[in-house]
C-alpha positions, 0 to 999 in steps of 0.5 A, a space after each residue: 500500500 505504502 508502494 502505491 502511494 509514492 507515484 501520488 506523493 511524487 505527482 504532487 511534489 511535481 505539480 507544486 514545483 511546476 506552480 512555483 517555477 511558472 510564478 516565478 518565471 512570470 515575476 522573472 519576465 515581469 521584472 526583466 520587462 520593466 527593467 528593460 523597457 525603461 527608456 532613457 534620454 538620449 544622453 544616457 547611452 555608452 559612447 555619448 559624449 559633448 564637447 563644450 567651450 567656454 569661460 569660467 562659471 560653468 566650472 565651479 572655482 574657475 570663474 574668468 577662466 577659459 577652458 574646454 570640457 568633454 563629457 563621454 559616456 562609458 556606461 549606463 546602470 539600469 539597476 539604480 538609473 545611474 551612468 559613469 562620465 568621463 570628464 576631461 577639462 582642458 583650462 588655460 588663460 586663467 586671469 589669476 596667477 595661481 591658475 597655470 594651464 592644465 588638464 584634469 581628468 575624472 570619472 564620474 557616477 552621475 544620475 541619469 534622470 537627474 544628472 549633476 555632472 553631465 550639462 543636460 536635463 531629461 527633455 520631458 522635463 523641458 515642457 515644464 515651467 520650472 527645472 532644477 539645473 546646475 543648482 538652480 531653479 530656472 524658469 521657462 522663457 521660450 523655444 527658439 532656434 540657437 546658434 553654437 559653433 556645433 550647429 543650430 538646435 530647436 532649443 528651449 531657454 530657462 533663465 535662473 539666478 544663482 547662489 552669487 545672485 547672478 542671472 544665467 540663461 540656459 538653452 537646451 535641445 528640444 528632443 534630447 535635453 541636452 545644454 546647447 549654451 549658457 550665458 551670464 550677461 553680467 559676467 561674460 561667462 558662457 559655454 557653448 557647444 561645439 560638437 556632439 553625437 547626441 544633438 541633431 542640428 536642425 536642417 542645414 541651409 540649402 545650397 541655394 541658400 548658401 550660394 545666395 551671397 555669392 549671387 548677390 555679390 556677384 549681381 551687385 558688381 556685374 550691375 555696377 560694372 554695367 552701370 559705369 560702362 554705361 555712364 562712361 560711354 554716355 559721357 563719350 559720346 555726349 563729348 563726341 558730339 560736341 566736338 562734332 557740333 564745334 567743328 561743324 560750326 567752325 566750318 559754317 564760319 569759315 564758308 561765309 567768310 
């Protein structure tokens, strides 16, 4: 009887595994799902990277500075929404005598959605009238197209004051939150953007566009060169027929005497 038993115990022990397995595959997946389909900014992938120039201000301690600054991501962790940045800093012209040019280099762990190193924001963040940005709370202005030497971007500005009491404006590309250029009129600091792979400038002139100054260069002085010859041949001709009515007189003259 005992013998009998055993194929019952065992279906059970089996049919209790297989529940447990398929509840734990299913968290499994969920889990695996919901990791994998969250979606990042675009600034949040390995090989991103922006290069920026400027003067003082947007690095802390270097005001009246020039300098250049890249930021390349090496990798991106789902499990706390974190990346690590390299960041290169390339600082010369300093008006102080203790800063002589240098370079510094450093890696960096930094929030995606809420990064406090890499000089961008989450663009959905970009439709609200307030963000917090490099320790400021900014307010919207207006979307307008800017100009960098990396290209012309559909940016979005935010104007806040920072802890100094300073009033800095900030423009970031629409589609991928990332900081085209910041200025503080009152001091002349600024960086601007020089190249990236994150930001897609908006489409480029055409070449009509691009030739047009040429055209018209080209109209302008061939108009002009007409018009010179024009007054000069006028001017020819006018004399030429005063000579012709002066001698023609002469010889009048000369007959009826």
């Amino acid at each position: 009887m005992r013998k009998a038993r055993r194929p019952r115990y065992f279906f059970i022990t089996m049919s209790i595994s297989f529940v447990l397995l398929a509840s734990f595959s299913v968290h499994f997946f969920q889990f695996s799902y919901s990791a994998s389909s969250t979606i990042y900014p675009p600034y949040a992938s390995p090989g991103a990277y922006a290069y920026y120039s400027g003067n003082g201000g947007f690095i802390a301690f270097l005001s009246g500075v020039s300098s250049n600054v890249s930021y390349f991501v090496t990798n991106v962790y789902s499990n706390n929404n974190s990346m690590r940045v390299y960041v290169n800093e390339n600082i010369s012209l300093g008006t102080e005598l203790t800063v002589n040019e240098t370079m510094i280099s450093e890696n960096v762990t930094d929030s995606i959605f809420a990064p406090t190193t890499f000089l961008a924001v989450p663009p959905e963040n970009l439709t609200s009238n307030k963000i917090f940005f490099e320790n400021i709370t900014c307010k919207f202005v207006e979307n307008s197209v800017i100009a960098v030497p990396a290209g012309s971007f559909n940016a979005t500005e935010f104007q806040g004051t920072n802890s100094n009491g300073t009033i800095q404006d900030f423009w970031f590309d629409r589609p991928t939150g990332l900081a085209i250029e910041m200025l503080e009129p009152a001091t002349s600091s600024y960086f601007q953007l020089v190249t990236t792979n994150i930001a897609v400038p908006v489409q480029p002139q055409s070449q009509l566009a691009a030739e047009i100054p040429f055209i018209i260069v080209f109209a302008v002085g061939w108009t002009g060169a007409g018009v010179l010859f024009y007054v000069v041949r006028r001017y020819y001709i006018r004399k030429s027929q005063r000579e012709n009515m002066t001698k023609g007189s002469t010889v009048v003259e000369s007959k009826s005497s």
